[in-house]
C-alpha positions, 0 to 999 in steps of 0.5 A: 470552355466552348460546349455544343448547345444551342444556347452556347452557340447563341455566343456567335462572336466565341465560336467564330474566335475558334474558328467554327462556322455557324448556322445562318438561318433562324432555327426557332423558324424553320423548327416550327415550320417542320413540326407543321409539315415536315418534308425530310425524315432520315433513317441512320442517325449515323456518321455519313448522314451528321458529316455529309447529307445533313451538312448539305441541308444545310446550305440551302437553309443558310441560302434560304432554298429551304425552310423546314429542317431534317427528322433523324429517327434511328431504328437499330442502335437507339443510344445514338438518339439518347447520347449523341443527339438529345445532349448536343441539342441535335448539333454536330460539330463537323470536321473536314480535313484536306491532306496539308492539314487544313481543318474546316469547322463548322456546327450543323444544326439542319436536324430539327428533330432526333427521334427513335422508332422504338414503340415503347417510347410512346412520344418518338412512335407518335411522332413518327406516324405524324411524320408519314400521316402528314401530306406535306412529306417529301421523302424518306432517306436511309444510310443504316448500310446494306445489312439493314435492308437484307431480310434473310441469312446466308441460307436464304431463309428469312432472319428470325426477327423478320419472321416475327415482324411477318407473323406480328404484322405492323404494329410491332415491327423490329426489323428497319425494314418492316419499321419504315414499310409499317409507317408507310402502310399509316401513310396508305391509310391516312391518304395514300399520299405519295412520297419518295424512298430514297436510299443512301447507302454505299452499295449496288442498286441501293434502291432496288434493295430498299424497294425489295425489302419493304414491298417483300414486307409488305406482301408478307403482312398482305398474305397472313391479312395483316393489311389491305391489299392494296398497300402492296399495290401503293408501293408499285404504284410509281405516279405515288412511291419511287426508289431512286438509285443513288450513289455516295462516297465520302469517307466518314470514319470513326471520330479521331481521338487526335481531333478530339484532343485539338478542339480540346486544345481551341477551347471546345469542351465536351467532344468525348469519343461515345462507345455504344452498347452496340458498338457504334464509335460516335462523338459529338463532331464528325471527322471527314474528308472534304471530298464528297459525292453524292448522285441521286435517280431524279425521280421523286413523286411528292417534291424534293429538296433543292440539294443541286444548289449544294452540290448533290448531282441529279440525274438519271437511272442510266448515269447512277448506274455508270456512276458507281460502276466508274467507283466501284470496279475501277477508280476507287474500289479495286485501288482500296481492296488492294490496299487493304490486303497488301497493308495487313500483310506488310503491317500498316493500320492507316491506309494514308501510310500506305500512299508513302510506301513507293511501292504500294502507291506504284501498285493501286496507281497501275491498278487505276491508270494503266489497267482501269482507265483503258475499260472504264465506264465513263458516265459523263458527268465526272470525269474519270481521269479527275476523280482517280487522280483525286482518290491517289493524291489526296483523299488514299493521302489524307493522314488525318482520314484515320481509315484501316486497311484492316477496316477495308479487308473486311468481306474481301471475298464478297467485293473481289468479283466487282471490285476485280472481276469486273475489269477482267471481264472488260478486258475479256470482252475487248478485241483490243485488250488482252486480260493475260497481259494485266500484272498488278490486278493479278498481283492484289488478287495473289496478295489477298489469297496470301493474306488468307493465310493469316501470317504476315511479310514477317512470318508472325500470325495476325487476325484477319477481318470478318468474311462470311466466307472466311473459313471456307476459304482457309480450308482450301488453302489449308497446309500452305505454309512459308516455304511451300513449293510451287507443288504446295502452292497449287493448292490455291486453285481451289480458291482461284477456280471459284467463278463464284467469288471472282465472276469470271474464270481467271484460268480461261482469262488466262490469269490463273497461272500468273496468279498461282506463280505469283501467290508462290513466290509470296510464300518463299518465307519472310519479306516474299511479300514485298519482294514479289510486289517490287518485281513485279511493279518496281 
């Protein structure tokens, strides 16, 4: 039986017998090499970071366009360091799955070093602050999502672990962005050398927040004394720190236990499903869709690595920004969050079985070609047409992508303004576009209100996924049961009226009336759903 360690995969000629790819560079150098002087040091020990952006590190060592490896330091569940990194020796075995079925292998072995920012581990701390002391350090990169560059709550006050990072200073940061801003400040003081923090999140202008955190940070400490003030000063300064905008999209979902049992089944031992104490769903290999992006803002101070030559697109603020407006508000987005609702609602779990529901698939292929095309943000350097038809006829189709839609429900109220919103508005803005004639955004919109209500096509209660602004939303529509008469239904306009989660005034647009009629004819009693769907897009 096959296990992942660096010793085992010394036995090339078993691994290429199970169909793995291997590492082609000489580790033991390229190890050397950044313990010396590393370059690349990556926030988020996570999924997207093993399966994707390590992966594409990997190719320039196997090509030889870059000889120092990846740092992986984690700053929030640290169990990921201690029982997905240390006992695989930092490999992952990743793999990618196309929609026929096809399985690519391979063991990535770019991350020389998995560390945790944990200051009680005096080994991993003293390393770190080596890393940001050491001119030679290119950049940081993050994926710790959104939620980890946000300091304060809903009320706008901060967070109390960012309250005590303020009033603690930097020595005993907890929060991920006074953690990164405290080993910045070791780099201002050692030299004030420059570097570059990049951002690989998977939300809007992922630079911008990471700039606003640890600057917003850094003040704080400057304000109370904790340090100089010329720190905050070295942070603006773009001739030494830039945050480029970037923008990914892969889909890296929880490890499959399916996968798990095939590796099994070709001798590969040793791939147990890993729960972590903080409710991390890892494993020692990477289950991914082979369809990958990422765009970075080509603005980086102290050098980068050579990632154009893996398929990584650089480019400039202008064409990120077009890049993830194409994503979010037309071609991929919108297509998922319409999924996403209308799936809780008719009672699926995997969003590929959707695709083979000719209904729902006629539904998100409106959405994309006949309503988003005819606004969307062209950026130039993908093709809109190329990468819509990619999302519907193979990654939404991928069966073996074990992705929900009551994963993708989560936070709806927070993405319906973006993800909808913003092509209303396009249309609104268009003399030649009339957004009253739109029928399948609408129709998602009046699917999500009905799925508020948290019973099913069937009439059967079901739990609804996390949103901040969930029991507001249920309090509007409260009364609205199956049965209710357009009379009754009227009372989701308390939801529809609210410019604050749509972005836009869909009464004036001239939607709201469609929707409300739509939304009622949802409620006739079971099976309404489905009718409702199939008149209007049937």
């Amino acid at each position: 039986m096959l296990s992942l360690t660096r010793s085992s995969i010394a036995d090339r000629g078993a691994w290429e017998a199970a169909g793995v790819e291997l590492p082609q560079f000489d580790f033991a150098a390229v190890a050397q090499n950044t313990l010396e002087k590393p370059e690349w040091i990556h926030f988020g020990a996570g999924n997207i970071f093993r399966g994707f952006v390590a992966n594409a590190h990997q190719k320039l060592l196997d090509s030889g366009k870059a000889d120092t490896g990846i740092i992986a330091a984690e700053t929030f569940d640290f169990e990921m360091i201690d029982k997905v990194y240390k006992p695989y020796d930092n490999l992952t075995l990743l793999v990618l799955m196309n929609a026929r079925g096809d399985f690519q292998k391979r063991i990535v072995s770019s991350i020389v070093e998995g560390i945790t920012a944990d200051k009680t581990r005096e080994a991993d701390y003293s390393r770190l602050t080596e890393v940001f002391e050491n001119p030679s350090l290119q950049m940081a990169s993050f994926t710790i999502t959104e939620k980890g560059y946000s300091l304060t709550g809903p009320d706008g006050q901060y967070l109390g672990i960012v309250e005590q990072d303020i009033a603690g200073g930097p020595d005993h940061p907890v929060h991920a962005m006074s953690i990164v801003a405290s080993f910045a400040y070791k780099r201002y003081l050692k030299g004030q050398f420059p570097m570059t923090f990049v951002s690989m999140d998977n939300c809007s202008h992922n630079g911008d927040k990471l700039k606003n955190g640890m600057v917003t940070i850094a003040r704080e400490w400057a304000a109370k004394g904790h340090v100089e003030e010329g720190f905050v000063s070295y942070l603006e300064d773009e001739q030494k720190i830039t945050f480029p905008l970037s923008m990914i999209d892969k889909i890296t979902p929880r490890p499959s236990e399916s996968i798990q049992e095939a590796l099994l089944a070709q001798g590969i031992g040793g791939m147990d499903v890993i729960v972590t104490s903080k409710n991390t769903y890892t494993a020692p290999f990477v289950n991914a869709e082979i369809s990958e992006y990422l765009v970075i803002e080509d603005k980086f101070t102290n050098g980068r690595p050579a990632l154009e030559d893996a398929g990584v697109i650089f480019t400039d603020r202008d064409t990120v920004n077009k890049v993830e407006t194409m994503k979010v508000t037309t071609c991929l987005n919108p297509l998922h969050t319409a999924l996403a609702v209308t799936g809780c609602l008719l009672g699926y779990t995997l969003i590929a079985d959707e695709m083979k529901d000719a209904t729902l698939r006629r539904l998100v292929e409106t959405i994309g070609y006949k309503e988003g095309l005819p606004v969307v943000v062209d950026p130039g350097i993908l093709s809109p047409k190329q990468f819509l038809d990619e999302v519907l006829q193979e990654r939404f189709a991928n069966p073996f992508i074990p992705d929900t839609p009551q994963r993708i429900a989560t936070d709806t109220s927070q993405k319906v303004g973006i993800r909808f919103g913003e092509t209303i508005k396009s249309y609104i803005r268009r003399e030649d576009l009339d957004p009253s004639q739109l029928t399948a955004i609408p129709l998602a919109i009046a699917a999500w209100c009905r799925y508020l209500l948290g019973v099913n096509d069937e009439g059967a209660a079901f739990t609804l996924s996390s949103d901040p602004l969930l029991d507001s939303l249920q309090a509007r529509l409260a009364g609205i049961t199956l049965g209710a008469d357009a009379a009754e239904a009227a009372g989701v306009r308390a939801v529809l009226e609210d410019q604050a989660i749509f972005g836009v005034d869909l009464y004036a647009a001239g939607l709201g009336g469609t929707i409300e009629a739509m939304f009622t004819e949802m409620l006739a009693g079971p099976g309404a759903v489905r009718a409702t769907l199939e008149k209007y897009i049937g």
